[in-house]
C-alpha positions as YAML, in Angstrom:
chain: A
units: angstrom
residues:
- id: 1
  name: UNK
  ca: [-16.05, -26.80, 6.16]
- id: 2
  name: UNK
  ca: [-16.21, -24.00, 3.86]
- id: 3
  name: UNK
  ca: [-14.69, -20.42, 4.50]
- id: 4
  name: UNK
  ca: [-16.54, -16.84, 4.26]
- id: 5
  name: UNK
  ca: [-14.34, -16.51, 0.97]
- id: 6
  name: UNK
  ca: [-15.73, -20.30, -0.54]
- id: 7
  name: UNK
  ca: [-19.41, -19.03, 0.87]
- id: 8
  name: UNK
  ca: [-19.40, -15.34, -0.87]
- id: 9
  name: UNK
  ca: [-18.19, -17.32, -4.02]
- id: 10
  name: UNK
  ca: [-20.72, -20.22, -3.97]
- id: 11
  name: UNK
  ca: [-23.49, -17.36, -3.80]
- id: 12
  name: UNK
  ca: [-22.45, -15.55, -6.86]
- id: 13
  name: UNK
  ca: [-21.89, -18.65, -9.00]
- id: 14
  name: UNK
  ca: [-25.87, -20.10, -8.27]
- id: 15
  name: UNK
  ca: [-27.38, -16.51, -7.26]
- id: 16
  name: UNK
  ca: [-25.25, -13.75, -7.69]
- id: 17
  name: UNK
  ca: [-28.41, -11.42, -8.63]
- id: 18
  name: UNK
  ca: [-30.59, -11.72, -6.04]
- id: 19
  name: UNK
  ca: [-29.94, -8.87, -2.98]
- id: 20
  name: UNK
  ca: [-27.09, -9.71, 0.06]
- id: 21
  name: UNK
  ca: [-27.12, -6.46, 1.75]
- id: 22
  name: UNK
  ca: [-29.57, -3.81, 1.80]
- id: 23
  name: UNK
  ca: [-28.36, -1.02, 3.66]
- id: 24
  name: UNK
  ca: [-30.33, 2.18, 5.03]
- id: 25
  name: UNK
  ca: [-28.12, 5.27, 6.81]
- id: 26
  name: UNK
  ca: [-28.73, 9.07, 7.03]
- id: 27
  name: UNK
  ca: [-32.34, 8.41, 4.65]
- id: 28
  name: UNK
  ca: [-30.13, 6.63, 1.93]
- id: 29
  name: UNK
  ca: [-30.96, 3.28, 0.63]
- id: 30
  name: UNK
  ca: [-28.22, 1.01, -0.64]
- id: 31
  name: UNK
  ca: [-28.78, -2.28, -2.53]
- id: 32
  name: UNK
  ca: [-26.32, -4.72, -3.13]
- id: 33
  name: UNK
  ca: [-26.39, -7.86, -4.63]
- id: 34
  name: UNK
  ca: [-24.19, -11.13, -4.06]
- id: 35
  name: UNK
  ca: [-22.53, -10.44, -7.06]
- id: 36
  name: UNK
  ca: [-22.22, -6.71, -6.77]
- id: 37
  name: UNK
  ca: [-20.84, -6.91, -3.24]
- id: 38
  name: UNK
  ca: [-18.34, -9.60, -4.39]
- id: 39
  name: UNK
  ca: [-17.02, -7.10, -7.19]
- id: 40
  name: UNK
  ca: [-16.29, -4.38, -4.60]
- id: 41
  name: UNK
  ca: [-14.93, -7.29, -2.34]
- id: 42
  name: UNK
  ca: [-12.39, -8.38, -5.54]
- id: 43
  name: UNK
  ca: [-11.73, -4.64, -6.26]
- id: 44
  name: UNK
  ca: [-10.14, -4.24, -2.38]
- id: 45
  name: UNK
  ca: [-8.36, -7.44, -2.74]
- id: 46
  name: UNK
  ca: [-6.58, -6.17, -6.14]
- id: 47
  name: UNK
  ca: [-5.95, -3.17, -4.40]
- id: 48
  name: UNK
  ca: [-4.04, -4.78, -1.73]
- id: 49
  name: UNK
  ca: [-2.67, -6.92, -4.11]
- id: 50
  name: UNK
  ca: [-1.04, -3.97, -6.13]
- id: 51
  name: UNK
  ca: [0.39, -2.65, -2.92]
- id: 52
  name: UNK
  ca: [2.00, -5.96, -2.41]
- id: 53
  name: UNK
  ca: [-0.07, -6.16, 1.16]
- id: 54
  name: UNK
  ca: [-1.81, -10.10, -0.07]
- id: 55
  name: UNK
  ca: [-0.01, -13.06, 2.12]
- id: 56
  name: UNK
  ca: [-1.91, -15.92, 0.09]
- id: 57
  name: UNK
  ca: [1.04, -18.19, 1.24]
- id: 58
  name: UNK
  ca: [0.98, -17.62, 4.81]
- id: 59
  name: UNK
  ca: [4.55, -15.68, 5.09]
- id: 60
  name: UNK
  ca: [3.80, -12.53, 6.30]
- id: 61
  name: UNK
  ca: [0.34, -12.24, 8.08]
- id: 62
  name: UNK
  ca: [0.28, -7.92, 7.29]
- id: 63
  name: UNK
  ca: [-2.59, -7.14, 9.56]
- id: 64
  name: UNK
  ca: [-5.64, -4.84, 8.58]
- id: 65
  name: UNK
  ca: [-7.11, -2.65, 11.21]
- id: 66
  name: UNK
  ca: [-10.66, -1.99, 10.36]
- id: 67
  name: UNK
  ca: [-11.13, 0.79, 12.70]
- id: 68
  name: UNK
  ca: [-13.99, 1.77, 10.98]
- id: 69
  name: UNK
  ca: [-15.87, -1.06, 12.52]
- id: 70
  name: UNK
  ca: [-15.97, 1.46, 15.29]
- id: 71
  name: UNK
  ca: [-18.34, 3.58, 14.50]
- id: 72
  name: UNK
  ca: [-20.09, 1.59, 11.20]
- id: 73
  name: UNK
  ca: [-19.94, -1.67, 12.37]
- id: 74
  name: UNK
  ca: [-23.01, -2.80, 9.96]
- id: 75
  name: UNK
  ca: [-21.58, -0.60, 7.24]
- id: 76
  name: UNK
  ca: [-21.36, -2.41, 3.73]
- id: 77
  name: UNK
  ca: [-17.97, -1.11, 3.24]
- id: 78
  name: UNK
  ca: [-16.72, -2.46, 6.79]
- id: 79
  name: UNK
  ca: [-18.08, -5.83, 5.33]
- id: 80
  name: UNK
  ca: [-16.12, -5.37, 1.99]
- id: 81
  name: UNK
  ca: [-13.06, -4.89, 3.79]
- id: 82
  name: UNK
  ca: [-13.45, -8.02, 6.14]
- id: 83
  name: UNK
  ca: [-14.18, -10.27, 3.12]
- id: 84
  name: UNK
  ca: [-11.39, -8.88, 0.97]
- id: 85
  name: UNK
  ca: [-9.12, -9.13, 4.04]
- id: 86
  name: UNK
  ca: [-9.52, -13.20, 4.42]
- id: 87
  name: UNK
  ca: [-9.84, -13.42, 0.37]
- id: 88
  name: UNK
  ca: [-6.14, -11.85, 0.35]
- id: 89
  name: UNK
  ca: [-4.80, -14.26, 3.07]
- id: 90
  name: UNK
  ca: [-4.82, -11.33, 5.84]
- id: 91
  name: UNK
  ca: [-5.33, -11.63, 9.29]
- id: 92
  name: UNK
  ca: [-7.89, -8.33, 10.51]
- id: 93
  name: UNK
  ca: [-8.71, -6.42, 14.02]
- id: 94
  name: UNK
  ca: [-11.77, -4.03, 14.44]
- id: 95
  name: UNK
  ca: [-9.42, -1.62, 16.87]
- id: 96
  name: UNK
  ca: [-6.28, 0.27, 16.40]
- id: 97
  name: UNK
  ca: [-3.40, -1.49, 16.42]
- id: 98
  name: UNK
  ca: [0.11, -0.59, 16.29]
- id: 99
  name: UNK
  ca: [1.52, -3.43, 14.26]
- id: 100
  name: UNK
  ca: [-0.96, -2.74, 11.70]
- id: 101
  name: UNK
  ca: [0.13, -2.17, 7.77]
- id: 102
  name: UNK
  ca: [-3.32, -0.93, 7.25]
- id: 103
  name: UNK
  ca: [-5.90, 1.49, 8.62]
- id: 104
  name: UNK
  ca: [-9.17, 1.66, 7.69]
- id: 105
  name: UNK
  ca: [-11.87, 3.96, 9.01]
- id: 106
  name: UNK
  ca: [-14.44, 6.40, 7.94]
- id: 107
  name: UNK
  ca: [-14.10, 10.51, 6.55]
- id: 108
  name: UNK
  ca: [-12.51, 11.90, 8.87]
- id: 109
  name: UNK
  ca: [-9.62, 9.59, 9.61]
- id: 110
  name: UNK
  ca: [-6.19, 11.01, 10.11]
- id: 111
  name: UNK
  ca: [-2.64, 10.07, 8.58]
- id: 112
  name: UNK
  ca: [-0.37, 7.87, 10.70]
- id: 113
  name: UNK
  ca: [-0.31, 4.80, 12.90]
- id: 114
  name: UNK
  ca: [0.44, 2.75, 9.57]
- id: 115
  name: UNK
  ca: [2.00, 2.69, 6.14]
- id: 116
  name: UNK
  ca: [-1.29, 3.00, 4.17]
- id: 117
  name: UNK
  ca: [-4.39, 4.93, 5.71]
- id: 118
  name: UNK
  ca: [-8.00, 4.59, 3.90]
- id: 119
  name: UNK
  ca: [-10.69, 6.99, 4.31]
- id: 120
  name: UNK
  ca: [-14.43, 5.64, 3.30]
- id: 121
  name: UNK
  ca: [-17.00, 8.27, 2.29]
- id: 122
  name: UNK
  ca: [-19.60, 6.50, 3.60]
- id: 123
  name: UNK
  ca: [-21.30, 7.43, 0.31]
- id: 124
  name: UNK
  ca: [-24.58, 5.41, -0.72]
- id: 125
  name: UNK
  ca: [-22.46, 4.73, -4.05]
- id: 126
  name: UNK
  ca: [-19.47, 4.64, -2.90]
- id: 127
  name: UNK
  ca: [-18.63, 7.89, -4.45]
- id: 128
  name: UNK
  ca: [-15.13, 9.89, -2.93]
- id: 129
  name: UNK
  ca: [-15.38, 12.07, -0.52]
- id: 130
  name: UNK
  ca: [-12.69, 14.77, 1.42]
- id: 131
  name: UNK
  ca: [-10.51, 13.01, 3.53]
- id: 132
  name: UNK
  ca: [-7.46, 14.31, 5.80]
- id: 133
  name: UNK
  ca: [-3.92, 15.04, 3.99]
- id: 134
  name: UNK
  ca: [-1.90, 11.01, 3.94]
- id: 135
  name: UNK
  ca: [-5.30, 9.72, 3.69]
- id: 136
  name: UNK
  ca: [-6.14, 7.31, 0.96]
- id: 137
  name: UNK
  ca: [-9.51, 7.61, -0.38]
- id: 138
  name: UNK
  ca: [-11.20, 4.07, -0.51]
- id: 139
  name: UNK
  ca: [-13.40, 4.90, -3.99]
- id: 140
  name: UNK
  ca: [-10.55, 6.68, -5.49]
- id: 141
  name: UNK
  ca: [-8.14, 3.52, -4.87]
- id: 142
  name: UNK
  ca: [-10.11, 0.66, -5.27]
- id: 143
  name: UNK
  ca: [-12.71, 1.89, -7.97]
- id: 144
  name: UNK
  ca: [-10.65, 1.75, -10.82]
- id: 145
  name: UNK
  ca: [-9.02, -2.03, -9.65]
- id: 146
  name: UNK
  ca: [-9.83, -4.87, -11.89]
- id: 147
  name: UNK
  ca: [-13.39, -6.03, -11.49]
- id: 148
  name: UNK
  ca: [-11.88, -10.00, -10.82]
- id: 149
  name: UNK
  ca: [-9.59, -11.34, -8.93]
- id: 150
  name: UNK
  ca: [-9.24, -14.99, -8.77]
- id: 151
  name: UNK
  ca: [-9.45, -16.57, -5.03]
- id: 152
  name: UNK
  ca: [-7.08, -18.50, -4.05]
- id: 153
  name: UNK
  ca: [-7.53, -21.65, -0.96]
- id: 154
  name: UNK
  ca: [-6.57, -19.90, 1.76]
- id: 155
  name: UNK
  ca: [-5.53, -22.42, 5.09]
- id: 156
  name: UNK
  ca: [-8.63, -22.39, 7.33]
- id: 157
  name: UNK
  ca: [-6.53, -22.57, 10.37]
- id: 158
  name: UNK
  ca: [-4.70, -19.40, 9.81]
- id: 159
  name: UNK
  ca: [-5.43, -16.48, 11.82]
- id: 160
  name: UNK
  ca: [-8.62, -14.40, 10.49]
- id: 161
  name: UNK
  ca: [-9.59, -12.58, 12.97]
- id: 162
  name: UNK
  ca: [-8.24, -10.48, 16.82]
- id: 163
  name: UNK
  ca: [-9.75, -8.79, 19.24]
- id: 164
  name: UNK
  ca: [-9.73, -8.90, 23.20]
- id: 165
  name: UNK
  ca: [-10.95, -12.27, 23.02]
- id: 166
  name: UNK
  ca: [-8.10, -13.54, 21.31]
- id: 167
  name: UNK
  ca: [-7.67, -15.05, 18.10]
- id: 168
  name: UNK
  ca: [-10.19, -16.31, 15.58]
- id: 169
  name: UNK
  ca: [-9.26, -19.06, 12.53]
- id: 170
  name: UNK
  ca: [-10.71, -18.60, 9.25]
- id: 171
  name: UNK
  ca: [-12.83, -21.82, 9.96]
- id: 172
  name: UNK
  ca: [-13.87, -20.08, 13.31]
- id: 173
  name: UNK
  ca: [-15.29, -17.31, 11.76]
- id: 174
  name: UNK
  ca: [-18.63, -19.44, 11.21]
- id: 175
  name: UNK
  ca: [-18.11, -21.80, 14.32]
- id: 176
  name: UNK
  ca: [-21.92, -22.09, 16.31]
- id: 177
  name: UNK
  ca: [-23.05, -19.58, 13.40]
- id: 178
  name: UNK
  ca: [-26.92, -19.95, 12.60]
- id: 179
  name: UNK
  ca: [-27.88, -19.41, 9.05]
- id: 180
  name: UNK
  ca: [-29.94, -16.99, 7.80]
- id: 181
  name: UNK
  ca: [-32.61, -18.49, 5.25]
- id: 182
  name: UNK
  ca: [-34.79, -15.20, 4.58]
- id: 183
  name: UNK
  ca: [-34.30, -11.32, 5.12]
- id: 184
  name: UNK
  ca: [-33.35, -10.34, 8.47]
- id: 185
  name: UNK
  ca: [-32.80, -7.16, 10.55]
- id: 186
  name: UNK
  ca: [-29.43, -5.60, 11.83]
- id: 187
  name: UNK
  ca: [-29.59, -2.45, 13.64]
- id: 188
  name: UNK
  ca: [-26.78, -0.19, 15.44]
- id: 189
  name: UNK
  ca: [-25.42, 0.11, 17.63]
- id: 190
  name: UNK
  ca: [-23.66, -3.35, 17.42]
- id: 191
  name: UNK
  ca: [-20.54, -4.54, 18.16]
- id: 192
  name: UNK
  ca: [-18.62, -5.48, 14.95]
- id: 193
  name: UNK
  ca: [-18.18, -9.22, 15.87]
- id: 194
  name: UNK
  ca: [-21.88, -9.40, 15.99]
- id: 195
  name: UNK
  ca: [-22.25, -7.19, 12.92]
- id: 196
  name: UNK
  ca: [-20.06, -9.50, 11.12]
- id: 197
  name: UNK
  ca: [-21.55, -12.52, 12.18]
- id: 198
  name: UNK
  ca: [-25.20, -11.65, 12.10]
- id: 199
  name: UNK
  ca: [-24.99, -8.98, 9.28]
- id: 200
  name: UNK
  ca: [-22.56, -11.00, 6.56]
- id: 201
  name: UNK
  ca: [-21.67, -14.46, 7.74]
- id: 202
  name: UNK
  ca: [-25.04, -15.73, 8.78]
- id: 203
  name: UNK
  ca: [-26.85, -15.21, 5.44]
- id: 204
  name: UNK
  ca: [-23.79, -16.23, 3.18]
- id: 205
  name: UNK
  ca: [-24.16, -19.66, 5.55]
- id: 206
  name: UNK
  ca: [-27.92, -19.64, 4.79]
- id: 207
  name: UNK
  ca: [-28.58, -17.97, 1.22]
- id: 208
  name: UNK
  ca: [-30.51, -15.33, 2.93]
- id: 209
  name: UNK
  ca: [-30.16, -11.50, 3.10]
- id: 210
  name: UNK
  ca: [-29.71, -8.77, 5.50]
- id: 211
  name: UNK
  ca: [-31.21, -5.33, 5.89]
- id: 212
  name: UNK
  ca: [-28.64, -2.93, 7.67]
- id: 213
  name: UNK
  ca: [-29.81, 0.17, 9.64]
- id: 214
  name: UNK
  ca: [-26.65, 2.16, 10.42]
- id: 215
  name: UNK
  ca: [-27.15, 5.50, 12.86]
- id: 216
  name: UNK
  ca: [-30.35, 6.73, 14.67]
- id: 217
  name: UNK
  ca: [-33.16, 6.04, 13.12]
- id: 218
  name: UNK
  ca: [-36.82, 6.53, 14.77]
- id: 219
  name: UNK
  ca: [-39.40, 3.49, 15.49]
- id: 220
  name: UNK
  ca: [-41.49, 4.80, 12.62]
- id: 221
  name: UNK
  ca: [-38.77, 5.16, 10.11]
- id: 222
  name: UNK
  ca: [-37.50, 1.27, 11.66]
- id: 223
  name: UNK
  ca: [-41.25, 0.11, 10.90]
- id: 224
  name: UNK
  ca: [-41.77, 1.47, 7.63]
- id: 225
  name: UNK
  ca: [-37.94, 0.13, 6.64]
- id: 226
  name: UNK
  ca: [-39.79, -3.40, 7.83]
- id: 227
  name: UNK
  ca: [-42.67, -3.87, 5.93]
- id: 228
  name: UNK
  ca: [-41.03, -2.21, 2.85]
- id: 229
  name: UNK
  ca: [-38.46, -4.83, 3.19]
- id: 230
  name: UNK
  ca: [-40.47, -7.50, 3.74]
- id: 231
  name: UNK
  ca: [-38.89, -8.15, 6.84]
- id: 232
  name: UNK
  ca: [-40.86, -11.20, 9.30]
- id: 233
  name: UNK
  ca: [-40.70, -11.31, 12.96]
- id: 234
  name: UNK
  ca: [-42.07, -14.81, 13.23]
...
């Protein structure tokens, strides 16, 4: 069975051009591409990598907390963290925790709670944005990362992924997961399991794509997103 990590890579090798994500917040349309989303994806992991945080060898487990799955759970940088995450050999949790060695969350995040605190703009390009004094800011860091970084197997039974459910594997990340074939819909609020699933996972599983609608947007606006998108209801 193949891993999120094997997925994201099969994609770019035999159609790394063709959109993954397509994501629409505050009137600001993003477009990503298999292979564009993976180069953000290998950008985190080098990051982590230079801070000595990657546990390809399953000795250390240093868990991320994604907090930013709070509030942007079908964000395309929440999905670049999960992927780089498992691609680094790192367990991840979409709450606070106190054993984390990461924190990850949106502008306005504060210092503490871990040893390394990232801020995401939120920016349609990813550009940096003001973030709180012991904040990290997530284009500043990982921007100017290497553009590769080679995956490594990573055991499918290790831990991927906890919440108040428990524990997830790596393999149980796409366990009773339908794929997505064509473009499909994903609008907030969501919870970030579902996000994950339905948002990332699905259409990695089924070479399709995924239009994300973050915040409040109005039935007309959600309409005119779904023709333009060529979204099908069928």
């Amino acid at each position: 069975m193949p891993t999120p990590v094997d997925l994201l890579a099969e994609r770019v090798r035999h159609d790394g051009a063709r959109p993954l994500l397509t994501q629409y917040r505050d009137g600001a349309r993003t477009e990503l591409s298999a292979a564009s989303f993976a180069n953000w994806v290998d950008k985190t992991v080098n990051w982590l990598d230079e801070e000595d945080l990657t546990d390809l060898d399953g000795t250390g487990e240093s868990l991320l907390a994604i907090e930013l799955a709070l509030t942007e759970p079908a964000h395309w940088m929440t999905f670049v963290w999960w992927m780089a995450a498992w691609q680094a050999g790192l367990p991840v949790t979409p709450v606070p925790a106190a054993e984390a060695a990461v924190r990850v969350g949106g502008p306005t995040i504060t210092a503490g709670g871990a040893e390394f605190v990232i801020g995401c703009s939120l920016h349609p390009f990813a550009m940096p944005g003001p973030v709180a004094p012991g904040v990290l800011d997530f284009s500043d860091e990982v921007r100017p990362q290497p553009d590769v970084h080679q995956a490594a197997p990573v055991d499918p039974e290790r831990p991927a992924w906890l919440d108040r459910r428990g524990e997830v594997t790596v393999a149980g990340l796409l366990d009773d997961l339908t794929p997505t074939t064509r473009v499909g819909l994903l609008t907030t609020p969501t919870d970030a399991w579902t996000a994950l699933r339905q948002g990332l996972l699905s259409p990695l599983l089924g070479g399709g794509s995924a239009v994300l609608v973050s915040g409040t947007v109005s039935d007309a606006e959600l309409a005119t997103i779904t023709r333009s998108e060529g979204i099908r209801s069928d």
